[in-house]
C-alpha positions in Angstrom: 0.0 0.0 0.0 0.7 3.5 -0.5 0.4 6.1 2.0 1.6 9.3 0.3 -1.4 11.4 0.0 -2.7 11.8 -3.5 -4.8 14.6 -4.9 -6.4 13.9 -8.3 -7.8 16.9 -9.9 -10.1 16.0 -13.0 -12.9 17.8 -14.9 -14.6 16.5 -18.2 -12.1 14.5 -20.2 -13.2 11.0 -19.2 -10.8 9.2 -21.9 -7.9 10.5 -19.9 -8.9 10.4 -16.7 -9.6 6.8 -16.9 -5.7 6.0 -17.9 -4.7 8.2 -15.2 -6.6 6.9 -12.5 -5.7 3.1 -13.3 -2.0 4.6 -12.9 -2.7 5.2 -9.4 -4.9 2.0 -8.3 -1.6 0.4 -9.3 0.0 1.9 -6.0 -3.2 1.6 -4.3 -2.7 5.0 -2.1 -4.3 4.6 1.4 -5.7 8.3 1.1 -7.1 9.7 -2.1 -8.3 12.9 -2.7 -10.6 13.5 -5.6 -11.5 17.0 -6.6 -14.0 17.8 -9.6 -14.6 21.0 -10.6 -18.7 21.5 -12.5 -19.2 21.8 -15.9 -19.3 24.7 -17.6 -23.0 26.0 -18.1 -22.7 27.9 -21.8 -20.8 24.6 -23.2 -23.3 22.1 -24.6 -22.4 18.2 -23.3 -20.1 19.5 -20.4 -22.6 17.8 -17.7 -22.5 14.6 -19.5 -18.8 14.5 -19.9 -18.3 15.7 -16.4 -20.7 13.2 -15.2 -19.0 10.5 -17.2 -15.6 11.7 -15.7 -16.9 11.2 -11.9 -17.9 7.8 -12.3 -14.8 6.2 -13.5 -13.1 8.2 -10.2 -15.7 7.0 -7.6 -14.4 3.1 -8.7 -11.7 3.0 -5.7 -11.8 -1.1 -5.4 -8.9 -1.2 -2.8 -8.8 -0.6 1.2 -8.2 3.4 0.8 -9.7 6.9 2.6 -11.6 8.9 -0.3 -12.2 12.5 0.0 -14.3 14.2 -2.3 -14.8 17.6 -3.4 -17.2 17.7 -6.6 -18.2 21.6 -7.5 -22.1 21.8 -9.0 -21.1 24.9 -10.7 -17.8 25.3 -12.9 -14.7 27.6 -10.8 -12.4 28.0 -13.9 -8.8 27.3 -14.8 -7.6 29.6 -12.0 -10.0 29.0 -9.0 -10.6 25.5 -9.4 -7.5 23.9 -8.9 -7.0 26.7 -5.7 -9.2 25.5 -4.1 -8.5 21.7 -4.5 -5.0 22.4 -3.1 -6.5 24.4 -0.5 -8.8 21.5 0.3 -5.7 19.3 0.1 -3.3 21.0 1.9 -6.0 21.9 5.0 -5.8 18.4 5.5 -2.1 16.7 4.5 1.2 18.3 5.7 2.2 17.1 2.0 1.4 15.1 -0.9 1.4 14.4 -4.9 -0.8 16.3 -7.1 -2.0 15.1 -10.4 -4.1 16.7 -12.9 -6.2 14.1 -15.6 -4.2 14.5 -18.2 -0.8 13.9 -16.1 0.1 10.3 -16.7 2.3 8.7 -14.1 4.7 5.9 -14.0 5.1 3.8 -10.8 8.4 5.2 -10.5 6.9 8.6 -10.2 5.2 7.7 -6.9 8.6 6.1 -5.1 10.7 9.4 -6.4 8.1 11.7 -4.2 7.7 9.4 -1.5 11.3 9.4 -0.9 11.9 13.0 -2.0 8.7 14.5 0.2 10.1 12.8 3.2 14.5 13.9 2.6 13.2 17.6 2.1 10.2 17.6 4.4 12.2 20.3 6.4 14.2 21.9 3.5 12.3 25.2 3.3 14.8 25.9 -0.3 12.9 23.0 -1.8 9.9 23.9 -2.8 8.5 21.3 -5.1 9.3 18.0 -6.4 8.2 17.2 -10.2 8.3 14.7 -12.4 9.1 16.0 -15.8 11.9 16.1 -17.5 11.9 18.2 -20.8 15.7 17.7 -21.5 14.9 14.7 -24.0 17.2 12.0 -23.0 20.4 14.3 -21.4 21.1 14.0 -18.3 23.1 16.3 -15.6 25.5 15.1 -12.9 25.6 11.8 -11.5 22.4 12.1 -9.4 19.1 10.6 -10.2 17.8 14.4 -9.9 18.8 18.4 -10.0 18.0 21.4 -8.4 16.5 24.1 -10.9 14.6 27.4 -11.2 12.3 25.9 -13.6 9.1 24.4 -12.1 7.2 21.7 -13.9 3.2 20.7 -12.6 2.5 17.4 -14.7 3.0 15.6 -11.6 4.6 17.2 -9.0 4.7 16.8 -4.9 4.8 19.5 -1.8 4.2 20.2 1.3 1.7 22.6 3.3 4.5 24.7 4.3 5.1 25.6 0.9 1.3 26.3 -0.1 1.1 28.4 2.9 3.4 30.5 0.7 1.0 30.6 -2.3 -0.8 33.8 -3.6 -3.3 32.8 -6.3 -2.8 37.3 -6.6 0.9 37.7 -6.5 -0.1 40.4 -4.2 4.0 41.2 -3.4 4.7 41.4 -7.4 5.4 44.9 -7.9 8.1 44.9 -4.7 9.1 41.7 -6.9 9.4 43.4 -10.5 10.8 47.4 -9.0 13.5 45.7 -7.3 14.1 43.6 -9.9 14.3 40.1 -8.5 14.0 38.4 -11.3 17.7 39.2 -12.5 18.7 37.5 -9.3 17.2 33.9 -10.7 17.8 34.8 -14.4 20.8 36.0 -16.2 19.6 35.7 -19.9 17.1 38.8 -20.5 15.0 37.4 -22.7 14.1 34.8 -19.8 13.4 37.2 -17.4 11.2 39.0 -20.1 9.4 36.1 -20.4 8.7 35.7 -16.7 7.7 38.7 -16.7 5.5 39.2 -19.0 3.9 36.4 -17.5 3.8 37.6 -14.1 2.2 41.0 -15.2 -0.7 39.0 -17.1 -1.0 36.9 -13.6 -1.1 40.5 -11.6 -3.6 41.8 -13.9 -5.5 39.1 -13.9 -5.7 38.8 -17.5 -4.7 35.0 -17.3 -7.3 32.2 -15.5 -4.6 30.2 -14.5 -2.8 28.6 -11.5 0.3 27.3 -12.1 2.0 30.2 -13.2 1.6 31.7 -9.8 3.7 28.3 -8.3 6.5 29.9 -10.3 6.4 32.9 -8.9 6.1 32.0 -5.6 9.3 30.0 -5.6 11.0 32.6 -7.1 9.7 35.3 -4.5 10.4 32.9 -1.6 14.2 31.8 -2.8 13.6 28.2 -3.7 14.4 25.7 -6.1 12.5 22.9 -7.6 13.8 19.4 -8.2 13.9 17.9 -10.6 14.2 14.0 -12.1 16.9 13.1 -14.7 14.7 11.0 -16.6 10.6 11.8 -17.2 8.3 10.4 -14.9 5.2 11.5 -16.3 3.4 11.8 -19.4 1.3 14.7 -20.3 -1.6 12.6 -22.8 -4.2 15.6 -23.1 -3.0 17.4 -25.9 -6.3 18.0 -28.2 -8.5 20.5 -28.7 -10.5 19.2 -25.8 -7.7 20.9 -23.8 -7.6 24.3 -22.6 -4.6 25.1 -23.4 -2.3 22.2 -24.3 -4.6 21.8 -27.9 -1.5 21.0 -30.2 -1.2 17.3 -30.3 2.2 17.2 -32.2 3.7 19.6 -29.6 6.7 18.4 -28.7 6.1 17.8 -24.9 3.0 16.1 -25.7 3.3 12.1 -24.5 6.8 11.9 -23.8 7.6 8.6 -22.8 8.5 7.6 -19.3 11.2 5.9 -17.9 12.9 4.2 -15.0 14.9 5.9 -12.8 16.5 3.0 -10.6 17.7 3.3 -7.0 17.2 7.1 -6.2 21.3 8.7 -5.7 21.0 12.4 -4.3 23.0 14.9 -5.4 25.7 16.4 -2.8 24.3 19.5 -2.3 21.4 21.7 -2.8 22.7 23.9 -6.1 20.5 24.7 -9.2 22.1 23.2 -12.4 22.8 26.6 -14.3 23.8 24.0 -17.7 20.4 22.1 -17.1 18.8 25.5 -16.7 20.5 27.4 -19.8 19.4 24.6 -22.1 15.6 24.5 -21.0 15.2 28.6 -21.2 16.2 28.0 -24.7 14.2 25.5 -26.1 11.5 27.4 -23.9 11.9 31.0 -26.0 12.2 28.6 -29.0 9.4 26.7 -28.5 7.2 30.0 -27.9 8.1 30.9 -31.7 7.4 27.8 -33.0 3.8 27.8 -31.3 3.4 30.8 -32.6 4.6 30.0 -36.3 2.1 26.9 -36.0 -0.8 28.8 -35.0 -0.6 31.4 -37.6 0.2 28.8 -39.8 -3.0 27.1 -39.4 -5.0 30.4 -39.4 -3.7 31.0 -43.3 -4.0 27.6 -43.8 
């Protein structure tokens, strides 16, 4: 059995959901927590799929504490998922959060057991994920790095950290006048393209979540750690998705793999070569997005 807490955010893709859940009854978690946020009342077949959604979830056929937290009206992108962690968080000192389109391997679960339990007290870590967007490098002899670059396909934390958490980035403009970000970033056009974020988040011209994870880190000194092979699988890139709607994006289902008895790394130090090469695929990938989408507007 396993007793890491588990929250399991879904919504209305049932065809995903499905594969993620049977992910987890293969650990067979001891607590589960389920949060469902409501369809969406100006989208036609939302109720169905929603519906559809909750009753593969509600098939826990193993000894294990289920909490549920099923919303009859639709929160959104941003307020949804807060409040699920919220939920989560009022109840766990830590835990592993997955989203329905967030496909784990088993390995994923023993990394954050072990990882939630060596850093429980570590106030620098913040989060442990389990992506890894380097595509088959790897950096130092460890199993996993220490980085400035959070990923939420599968990640783990603890309550200390989403004490931390400001779905309003209320301290940003302290944040951006004293100019913080050039203390995580060296490369400009990185820190332009936090930024730019982070003043869509403050303006709340973006009904999102994650991004403010981020941020928080970043405002709070920490690093994220990350695994030297990929853990999970992102599987929900269509245009059911909200955002993730390119199916031949290059993140979409990358393959998983083992990652063997977990070594440590010998200190707590953010891989700047790691780093350097995800900001730039990261700007590039932004352009290419952005070719496709035109692309397919001109046809």
């Amino acid at each position: 059995m396993y007793k890491t807490p588990i929250l399991f955010i879904v919504f209305n893709r049932p065809d995903v959901t499905k594969r993620v859940f049977d992910a987890i009854r293969m650990v067979k978690p001891t607590k589960l927590y389920i949060a469902a946020d409501g369809p969406r009342s100006n989208k036609v077949g939302d109720a169905k799929l929603c519906e559809e959604t909750r009753k593969i979830i509600e098939n826990v056929d193993w000894p294990c504490e289920v909490k549920l937290l099923f919303q009859e009206k639709n929160l959104g992108g941003k307020k949804g998922p807060i409040v699920a962690l919220d939920w989560f968080f009022e109840n766990e000192e830590e835990g592993i959060i997955l989203e329905h389109d967030c496909l784990p391997s088993e390995d994923f679960f023993i990394f954050c057991r072990e990882l939630l339990e060596k850093y429980r007290n570590t106030d620098k870590v913040k989060m442990i994920s389990g992506d890894n967007f380097q595509f088959g490098k790897k950096y130092g002899d460890a199993s996993y790095y220490f980085s400035n670059f959070p990923h939420i396909w599968g990640w783990a934390t603890w309550r200390r950290v989403w004490r931390e958490y400001d779905g309003n980035i209320k301290t940003y403009p302290d944040f951006k006048k004293n100019n913080k970000i050039a203390q995580i970033f060296k490369k400009r056009r990185v820190q332009k393209y936090w930024l730019n974020l982070f003043d869509k988040l403050y303006d709340n011209k973006l009904d999102v979540w994650d991004g403010q994870v981020a941020y928080t880190i970043y405002d709070h000194q920490g690093v994220a750690v990350l695994p030297n092979v990929n853990l999970v699988s992102n599987i929900g890139f269509s245009e059911e998705a909200t955002h993730t709607k390119d199916p031949n994006d290059i993140l979409s289902n990358i393959p998983t793999e083992k990652i063997g008895t977990i070594i440590h790394p010998e200190s707590i130090v953010v891989n700047s070569e790691a780093d350097t090469s995800y900001s730039t695929f990261l700007v590039k990938n932004i352009f290419v997005r952005i070719f496709r989408k035109l692309k397919s507007l001109l046809g």
